[in-house]
C-alpha positions as CSV (number, residue, x, y, z in Angstrom):
1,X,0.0,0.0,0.0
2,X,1.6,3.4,-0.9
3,X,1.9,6.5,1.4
4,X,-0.1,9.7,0.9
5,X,1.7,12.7,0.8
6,X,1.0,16.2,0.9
7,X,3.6,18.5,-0.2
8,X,3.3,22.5,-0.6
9,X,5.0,24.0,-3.4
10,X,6.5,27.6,-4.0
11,X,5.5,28.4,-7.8
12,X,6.7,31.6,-9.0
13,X,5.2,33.4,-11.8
14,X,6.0,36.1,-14.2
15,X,4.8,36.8,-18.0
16,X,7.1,35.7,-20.8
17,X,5.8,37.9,-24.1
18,X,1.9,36.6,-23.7
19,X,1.6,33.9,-21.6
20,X,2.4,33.4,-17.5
21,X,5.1,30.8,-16.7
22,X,4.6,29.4,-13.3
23,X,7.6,27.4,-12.4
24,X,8.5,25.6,-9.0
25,X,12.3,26.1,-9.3
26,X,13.0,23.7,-6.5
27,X,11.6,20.5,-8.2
28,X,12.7,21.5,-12.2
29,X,8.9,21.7,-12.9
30,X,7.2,24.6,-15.2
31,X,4.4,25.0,-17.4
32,X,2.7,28.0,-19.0
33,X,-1.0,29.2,-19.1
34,X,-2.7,32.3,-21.3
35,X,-3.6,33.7,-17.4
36,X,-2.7,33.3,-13.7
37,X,-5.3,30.6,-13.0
38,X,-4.6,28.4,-16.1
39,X,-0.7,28.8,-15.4
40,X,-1.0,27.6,-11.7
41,X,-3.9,24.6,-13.0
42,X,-1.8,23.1,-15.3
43,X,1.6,23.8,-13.4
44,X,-0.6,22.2,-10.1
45,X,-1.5,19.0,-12.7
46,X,1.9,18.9,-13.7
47,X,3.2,18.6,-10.3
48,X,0.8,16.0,-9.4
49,X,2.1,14.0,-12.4
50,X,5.6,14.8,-11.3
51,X,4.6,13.5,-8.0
52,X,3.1,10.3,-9.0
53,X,6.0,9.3,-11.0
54,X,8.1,10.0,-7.9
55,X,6.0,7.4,-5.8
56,X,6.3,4.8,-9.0
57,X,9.7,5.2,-8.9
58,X,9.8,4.7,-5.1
59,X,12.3,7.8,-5.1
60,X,10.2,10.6,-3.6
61,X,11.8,11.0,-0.4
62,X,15.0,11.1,-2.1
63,X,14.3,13.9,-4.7
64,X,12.2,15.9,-1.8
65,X,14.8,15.6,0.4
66,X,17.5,16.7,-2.1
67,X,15.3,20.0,-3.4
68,X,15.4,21.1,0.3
69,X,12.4,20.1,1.6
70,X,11.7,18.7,5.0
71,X,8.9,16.1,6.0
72,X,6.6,16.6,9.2
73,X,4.3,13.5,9.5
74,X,2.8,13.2,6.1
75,X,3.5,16.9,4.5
76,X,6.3,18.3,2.9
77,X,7.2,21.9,2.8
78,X,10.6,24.0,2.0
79,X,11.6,25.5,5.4
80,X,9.7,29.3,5.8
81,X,8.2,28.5,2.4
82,X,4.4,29.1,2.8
83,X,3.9,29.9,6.7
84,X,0.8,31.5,7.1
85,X,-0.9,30.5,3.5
86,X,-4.3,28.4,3.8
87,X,-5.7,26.9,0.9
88,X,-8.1,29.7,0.8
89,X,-5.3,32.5,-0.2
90,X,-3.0,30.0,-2.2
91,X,-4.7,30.8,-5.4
92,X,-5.3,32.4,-7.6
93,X,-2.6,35.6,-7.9
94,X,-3.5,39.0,-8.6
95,X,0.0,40.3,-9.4
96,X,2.4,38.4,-11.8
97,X,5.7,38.3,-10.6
98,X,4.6,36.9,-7.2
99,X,4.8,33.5,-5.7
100,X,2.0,31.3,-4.8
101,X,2.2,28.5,-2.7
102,X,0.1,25.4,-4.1
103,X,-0.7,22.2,-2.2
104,X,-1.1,19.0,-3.6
């Protein structure tokens, strides 16, 4: 039976000619979108497919661990990374050029 995981994610964002990059430097993952909320949707479905492969592969702790981040319980999080964010202000930005903390 596999572990559940939650892991929160800094994903900055910022506008590259007409569409919005959100990237999560940490793990190597980015995707784009034509607006804020379609950049952190399919950056927050990438992730989750970036996450699954990690469990296949049975190296998740291992790549976590290496990006910086640090397990309590069943969540992951990058030290100071999104104190004070509930899912209720995660998403979706106002500003480009901000970070946004996603949980998946």
């Amino acid at each position: 039976m596999r572990e559940e995981h939650s892991i929160k994610v800094r994903v900055e964002l910022f506008r590259e000619g007409p569409v919005v990059v959100a990237r999560a430097k940490e793990l190597g993952v980015s995707t784009s979108g034509e607006t804020e909320s379609a950049a952190i949707q399919a950056v927050t479905e990438a992730l989750e497919l970036f996450m699954e492969t990690l469990t296949e592969m049975e190296t998740c702790e291992e790549v976590l661990t290496e990006s910086g981040y640090v397990r309590q319980g069943t969540e992951w999080a990058l030290p100071h990374c999104c104190e004070g964010w509930t899912p209720g202000n995660m998403v979706p930005l106002e500003v480009i050029g901000q970070i946004a903390c996603v949980e998946i």
